[in-house]
C-alpha positions as CSV (number, residue, x, y, z in Angstrom):
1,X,-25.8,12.1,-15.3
2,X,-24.9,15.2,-17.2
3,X,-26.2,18.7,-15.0
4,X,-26.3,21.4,-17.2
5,X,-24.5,20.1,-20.1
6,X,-21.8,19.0,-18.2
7,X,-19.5,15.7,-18.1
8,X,-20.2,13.6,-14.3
9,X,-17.6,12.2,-12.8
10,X,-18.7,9.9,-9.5
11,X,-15.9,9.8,-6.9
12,X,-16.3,6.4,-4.3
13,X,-14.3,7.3,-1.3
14,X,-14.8,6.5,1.8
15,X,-11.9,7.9,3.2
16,X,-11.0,11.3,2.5
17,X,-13.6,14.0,3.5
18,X,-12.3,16.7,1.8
19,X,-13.1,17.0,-2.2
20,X,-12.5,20.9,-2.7
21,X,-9.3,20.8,-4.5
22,X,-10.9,17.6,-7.2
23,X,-14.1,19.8,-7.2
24,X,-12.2,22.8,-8.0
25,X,-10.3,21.0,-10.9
26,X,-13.1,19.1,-12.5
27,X,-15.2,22.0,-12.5
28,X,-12.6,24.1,-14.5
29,X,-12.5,21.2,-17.0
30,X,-16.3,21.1,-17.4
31,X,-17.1,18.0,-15.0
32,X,-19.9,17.8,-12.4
33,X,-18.9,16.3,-9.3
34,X,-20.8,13.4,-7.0
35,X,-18.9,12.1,-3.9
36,X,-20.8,8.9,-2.8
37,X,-19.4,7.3,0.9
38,X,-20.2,3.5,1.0
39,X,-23.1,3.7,3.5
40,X,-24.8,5.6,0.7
41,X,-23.6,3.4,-2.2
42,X,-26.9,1.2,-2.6
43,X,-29.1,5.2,-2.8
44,X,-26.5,6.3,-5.3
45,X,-25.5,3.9,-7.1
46,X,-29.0,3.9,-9.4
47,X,-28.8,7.2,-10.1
48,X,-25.4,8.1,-10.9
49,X,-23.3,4.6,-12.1
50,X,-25.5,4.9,-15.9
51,X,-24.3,8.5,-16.5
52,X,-20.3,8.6,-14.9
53,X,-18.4,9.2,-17.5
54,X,-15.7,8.6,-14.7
55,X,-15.1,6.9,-11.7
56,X,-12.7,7.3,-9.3
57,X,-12.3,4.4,-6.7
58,X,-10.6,5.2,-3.7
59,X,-7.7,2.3,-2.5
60,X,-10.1,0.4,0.0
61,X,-13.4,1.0,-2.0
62,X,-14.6,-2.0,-3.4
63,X,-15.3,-1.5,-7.0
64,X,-16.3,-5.2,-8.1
65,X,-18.0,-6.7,-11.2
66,X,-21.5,-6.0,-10.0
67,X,-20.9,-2.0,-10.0
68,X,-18.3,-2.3,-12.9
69,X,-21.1,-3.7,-14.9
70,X,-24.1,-0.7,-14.4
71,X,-21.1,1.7,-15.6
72,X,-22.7,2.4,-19.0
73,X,-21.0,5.8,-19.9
74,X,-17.8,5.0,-17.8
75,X,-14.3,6.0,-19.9
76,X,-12.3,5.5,-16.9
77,X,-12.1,3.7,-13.7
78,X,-8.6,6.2,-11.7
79,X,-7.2,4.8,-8.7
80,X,-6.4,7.5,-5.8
81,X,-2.9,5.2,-5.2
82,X,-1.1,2.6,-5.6
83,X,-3.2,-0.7,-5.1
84,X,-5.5,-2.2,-7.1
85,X,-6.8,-5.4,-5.9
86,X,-10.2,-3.4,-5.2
87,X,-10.8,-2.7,-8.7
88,X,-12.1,-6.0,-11.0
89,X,-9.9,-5.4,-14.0
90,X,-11.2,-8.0,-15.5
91,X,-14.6,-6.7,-15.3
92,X,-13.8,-3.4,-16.5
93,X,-11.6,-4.4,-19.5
94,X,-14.3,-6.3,-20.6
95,X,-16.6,-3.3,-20.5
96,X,-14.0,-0.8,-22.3
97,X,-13.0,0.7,-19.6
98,X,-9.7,1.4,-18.7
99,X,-8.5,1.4,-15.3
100,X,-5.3,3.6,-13.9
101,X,-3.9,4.0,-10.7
102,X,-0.6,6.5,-9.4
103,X,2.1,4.1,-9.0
104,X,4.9,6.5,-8.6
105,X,3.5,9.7,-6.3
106,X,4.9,8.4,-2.5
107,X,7.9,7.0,-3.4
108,X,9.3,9.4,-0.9
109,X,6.9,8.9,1.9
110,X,6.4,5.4,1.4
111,X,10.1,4.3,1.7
112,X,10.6,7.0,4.9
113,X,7.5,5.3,6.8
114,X,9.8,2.0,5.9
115,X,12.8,2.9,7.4
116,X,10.8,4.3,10.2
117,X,9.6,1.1,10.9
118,X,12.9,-0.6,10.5
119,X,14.3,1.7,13.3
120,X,11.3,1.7,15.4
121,X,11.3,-1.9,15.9
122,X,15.0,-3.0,16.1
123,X,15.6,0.0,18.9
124,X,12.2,-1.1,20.4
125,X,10.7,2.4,20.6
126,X,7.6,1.5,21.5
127,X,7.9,-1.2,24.7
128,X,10.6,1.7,25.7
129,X,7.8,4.0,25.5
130,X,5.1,2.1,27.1
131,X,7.6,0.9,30.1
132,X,8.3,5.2,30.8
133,X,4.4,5.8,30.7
134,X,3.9,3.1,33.9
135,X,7.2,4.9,35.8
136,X,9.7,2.6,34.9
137,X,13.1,3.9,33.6
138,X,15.4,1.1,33.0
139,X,17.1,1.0,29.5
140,X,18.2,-2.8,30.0
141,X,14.8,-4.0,30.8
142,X,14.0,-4.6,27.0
143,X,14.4,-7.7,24.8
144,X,17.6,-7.5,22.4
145,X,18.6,-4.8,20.6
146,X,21.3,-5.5,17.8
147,X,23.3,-3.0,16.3
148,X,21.2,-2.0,13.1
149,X,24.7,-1.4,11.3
150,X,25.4,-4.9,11.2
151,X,21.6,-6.4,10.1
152,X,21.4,-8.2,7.0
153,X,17.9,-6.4,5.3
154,X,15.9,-8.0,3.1
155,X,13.7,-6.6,0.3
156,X,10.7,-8.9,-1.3
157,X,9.8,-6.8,-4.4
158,X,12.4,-4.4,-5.7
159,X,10.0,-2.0,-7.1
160,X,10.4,1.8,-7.6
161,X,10.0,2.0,-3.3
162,X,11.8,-0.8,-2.4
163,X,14.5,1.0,-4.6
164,X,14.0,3.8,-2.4
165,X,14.7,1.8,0.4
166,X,17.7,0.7,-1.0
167,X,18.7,3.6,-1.3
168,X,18.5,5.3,1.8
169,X,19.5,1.9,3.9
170,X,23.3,2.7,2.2
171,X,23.8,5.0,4.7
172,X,23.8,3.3,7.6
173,X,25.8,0.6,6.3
174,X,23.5,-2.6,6.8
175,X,23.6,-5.4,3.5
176,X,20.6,-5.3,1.5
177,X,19.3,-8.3,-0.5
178,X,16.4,-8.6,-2.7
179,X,14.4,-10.7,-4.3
180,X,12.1,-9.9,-7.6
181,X,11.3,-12.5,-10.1
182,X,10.9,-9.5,-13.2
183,X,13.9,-7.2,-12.1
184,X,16.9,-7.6,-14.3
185,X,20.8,-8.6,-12.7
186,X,21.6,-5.4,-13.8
187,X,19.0,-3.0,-11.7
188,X,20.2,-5.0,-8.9
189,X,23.8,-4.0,-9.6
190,X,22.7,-0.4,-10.1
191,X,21.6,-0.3,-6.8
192,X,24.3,-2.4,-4.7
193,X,21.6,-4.9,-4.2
194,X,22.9,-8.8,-4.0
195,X,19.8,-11.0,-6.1
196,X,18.8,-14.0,-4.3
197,X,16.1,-16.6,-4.5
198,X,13.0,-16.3,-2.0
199,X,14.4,-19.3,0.3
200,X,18.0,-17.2,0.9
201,X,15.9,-14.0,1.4
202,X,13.8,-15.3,3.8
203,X,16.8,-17.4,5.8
204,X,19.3,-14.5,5.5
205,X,17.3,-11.6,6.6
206,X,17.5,-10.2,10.0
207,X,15.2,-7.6,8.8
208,X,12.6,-8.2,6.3
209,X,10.9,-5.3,4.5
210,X,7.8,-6.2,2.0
211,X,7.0,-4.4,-1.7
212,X,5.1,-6.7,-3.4
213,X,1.1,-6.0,-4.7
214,X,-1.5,-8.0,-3.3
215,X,-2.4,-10.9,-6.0
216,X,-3.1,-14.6,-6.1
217,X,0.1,-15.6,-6.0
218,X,1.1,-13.2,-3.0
219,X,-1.5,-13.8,-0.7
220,X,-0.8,-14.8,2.4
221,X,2.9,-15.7,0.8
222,X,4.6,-15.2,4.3
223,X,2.9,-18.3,6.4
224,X,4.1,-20.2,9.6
225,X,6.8,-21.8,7.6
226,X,8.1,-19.3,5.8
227,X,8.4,-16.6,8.6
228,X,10.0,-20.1,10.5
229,X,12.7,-20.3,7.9
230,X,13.9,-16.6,8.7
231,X,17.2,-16.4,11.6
232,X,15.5,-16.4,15.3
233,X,15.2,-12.6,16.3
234,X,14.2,-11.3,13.2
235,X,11.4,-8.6,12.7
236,X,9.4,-8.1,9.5
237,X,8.1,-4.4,8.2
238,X,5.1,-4.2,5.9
239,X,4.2,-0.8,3.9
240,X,2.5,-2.6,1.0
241,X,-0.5,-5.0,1.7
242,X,-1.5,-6.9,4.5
243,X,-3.2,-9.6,3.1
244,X,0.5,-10.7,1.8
245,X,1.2,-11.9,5.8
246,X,-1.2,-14.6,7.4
247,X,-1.4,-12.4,11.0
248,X,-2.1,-15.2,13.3
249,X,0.9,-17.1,12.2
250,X,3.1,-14.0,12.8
251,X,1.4,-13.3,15.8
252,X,2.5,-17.1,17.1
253,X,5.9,-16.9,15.6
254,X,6.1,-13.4,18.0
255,X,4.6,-15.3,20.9
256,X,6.7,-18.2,20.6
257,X,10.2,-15.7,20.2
258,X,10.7,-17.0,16.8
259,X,10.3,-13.4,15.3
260,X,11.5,-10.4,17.5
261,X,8.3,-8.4,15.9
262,X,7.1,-6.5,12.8
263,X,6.3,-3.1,11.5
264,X,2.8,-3.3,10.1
265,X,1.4,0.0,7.8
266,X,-1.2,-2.2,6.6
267,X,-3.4,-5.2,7.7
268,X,-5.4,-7.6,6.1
269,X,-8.6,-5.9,7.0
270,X,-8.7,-2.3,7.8
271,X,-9.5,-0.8,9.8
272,X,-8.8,-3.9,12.4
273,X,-10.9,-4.7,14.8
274,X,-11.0,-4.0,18.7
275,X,-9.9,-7.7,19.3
276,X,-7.2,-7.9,16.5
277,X,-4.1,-10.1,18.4
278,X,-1.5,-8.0,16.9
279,X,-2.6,-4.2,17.9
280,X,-1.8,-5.3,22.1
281,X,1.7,-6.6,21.3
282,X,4.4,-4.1,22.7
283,X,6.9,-6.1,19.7
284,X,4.5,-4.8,16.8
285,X,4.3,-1.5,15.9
286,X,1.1,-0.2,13.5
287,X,0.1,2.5,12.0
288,X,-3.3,3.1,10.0
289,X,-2.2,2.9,6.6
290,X,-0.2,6.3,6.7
291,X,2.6,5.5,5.3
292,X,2.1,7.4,1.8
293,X,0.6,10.8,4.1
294,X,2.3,14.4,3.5
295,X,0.9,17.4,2.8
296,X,2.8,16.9,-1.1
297,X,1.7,13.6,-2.2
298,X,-1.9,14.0,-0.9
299,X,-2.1,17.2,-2.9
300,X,-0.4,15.6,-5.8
301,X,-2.6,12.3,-5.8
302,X,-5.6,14.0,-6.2
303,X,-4.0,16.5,-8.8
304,X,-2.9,13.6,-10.7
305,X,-6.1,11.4,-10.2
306,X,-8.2,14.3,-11.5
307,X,-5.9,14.0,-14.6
308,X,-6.8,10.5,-15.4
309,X,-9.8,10.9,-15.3
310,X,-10.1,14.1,-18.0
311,X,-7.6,12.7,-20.2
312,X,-9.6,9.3,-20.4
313,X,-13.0,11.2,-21.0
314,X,-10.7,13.7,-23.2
315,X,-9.9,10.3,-25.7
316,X,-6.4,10.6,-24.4
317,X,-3.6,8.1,-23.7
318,X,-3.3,7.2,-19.9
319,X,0.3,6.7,-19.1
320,X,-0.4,3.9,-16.1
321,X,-3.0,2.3,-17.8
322,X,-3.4,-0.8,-15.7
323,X,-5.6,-2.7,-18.6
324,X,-3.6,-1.1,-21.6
325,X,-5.3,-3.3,-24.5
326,X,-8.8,-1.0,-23.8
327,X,-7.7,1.8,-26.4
């Protein structure tokens, strides 16, 4: 809906509050600004999805066929991260509109929040925690610790963050495996990484750390008997999407001492509810999808989302272009 001559773009979001620094950069380029939360969508959506000449769909906004298809101005659906499973490509591409996301802004944050994890659960921070909060100070009432040195760590996906990961695990000395389908021997090498096959991931990691999208194919890829396969006392950490773990098999495997516990940033619905299994364990540590936060890459995430969207409207070429064949 153009105001005063001016290009609209419609931001869906109903997680951030704060739009001054996007408002503040589309309005330098010309744009009019519409924030819509999603208990407003069905009042909005009439009035502002024929004239958007961009869309920007927050990670966790659903942004299905159905909307995708009363887009009738749309250049450009721009993801504010990573994931995309929220976005129907399909239904977009087949509109002409092409769809980016910011693949490579938390690579820092992301693989810190990792580690984190990693540390947090094999030391047991938080049962440590939650025993000196009721009075008790006894460092040997815990379950097993092992020495984090000696772990062999696992890495499904061996993406740009799992790379990270990689990275910063050399220093503490542990051996990192990893498993990725589309990387080539030589990445792997690159990185001191040993290859293996999903089967030999899963039954040699004492520590298992996740990087894969959410897709067909990966959903729900870590059941009862794969988590079953992995060595007794294991703990898995999760920074990329929770619908790749089926919850109430990890939550028995935890119950029945199979798995020592997990490091969850995401879940397979968020925010969980007040009855979710996992949240009362003391062996499973989560946080609220965080793990991409600092003051940096939030300020560079929406610098950079903002971009997509005027260089799409602008006829330009989007360098992340998740649908690349819609010119």
């Amino acid at each position: 809906m153009m105001k005063n001559g001016k290009k609209l773009v419609w931001i869906l979001d109903d997680e951030w509050t704060d739009h001054l620094l996007e408002e503040k950069i589309y309005h330098e380029h010309g744009f009019e600004v519409k924030v819509t939360r999603m208990d407003a969508l069905a009042e909005d959506l009439p009035d502002y999805a024929p004239y958007a000449d961009g869309v920007v769909a927050q990670v966790g906004f659903p942004c299905g066929a159905d909307l995708i298809e009363q887009l009738h101005m749309c250049k450009a659906i721009a993801i504010s991260g990573v994931g995309f499973n929220h976005v129907d490509i399909k239904a977009a591409t087949q509109k002409g509109i092409v769809v980016a996301n910011v693949p490579d802004y938390c690579m820092e944050e992301v693989s810190d929040h990792t580690v984190a994890l990693m540390l947090a659960v094999s030391r047991r921070l938080i049962a440590y925690r939650q025993a000196v909060l009721k009075g008790n100070w006894d460092p040997m009432d815990t379950k097993s610790i092992y020495r984090f040195k000696d772990r062999n760590v696992g890495l499904l996906g061996f993406g740009r963050i799992a790379r990270k990961v990689a990275e910063k695990l050399q220093g503490f000395g542990v051996r990192i495996q990893a498993h990725d389908e589309y990387v080539s021997a030589d990445t792997f090498q690159q990185y001191g990484v040993t290859a293996v096959s999903l089967e030999d991931l899963l039954r040699k990691s004492d520590i298992l750390s996740l990087h894969v999208p959410l897709t067909p194919e990966t959903s729900e890829m870590l059941n009862y008997e794969r988590m079953k396969s992995m060595p007794k006392g294991a703990v898995i950490i999760n920074t990329c999407r929770g619908g790749v773990i089926r919850e109430t098999d990890l939550q028995a495997l935890i119950i029945e001492g199979h798995l020592a516990g997990a490091g969850l940033d995401v879940l397979a619905v968020e925010p969980p509810g007040p009855d979710h299994p996992l949240k009362s364990m003391e062996e499973v540590l989560i946080t609220p999808h965080s793990s991409y936060i600092s003051v940096e890459s939030v300020k560079e995430l929406k610098e950079r989302t903002c971009l997509i969207v005027i260089d799409a409207v602008n006829g330009h070429k989007l360098s992340y272009s998740l649908n690349p064949q819609v010119s």
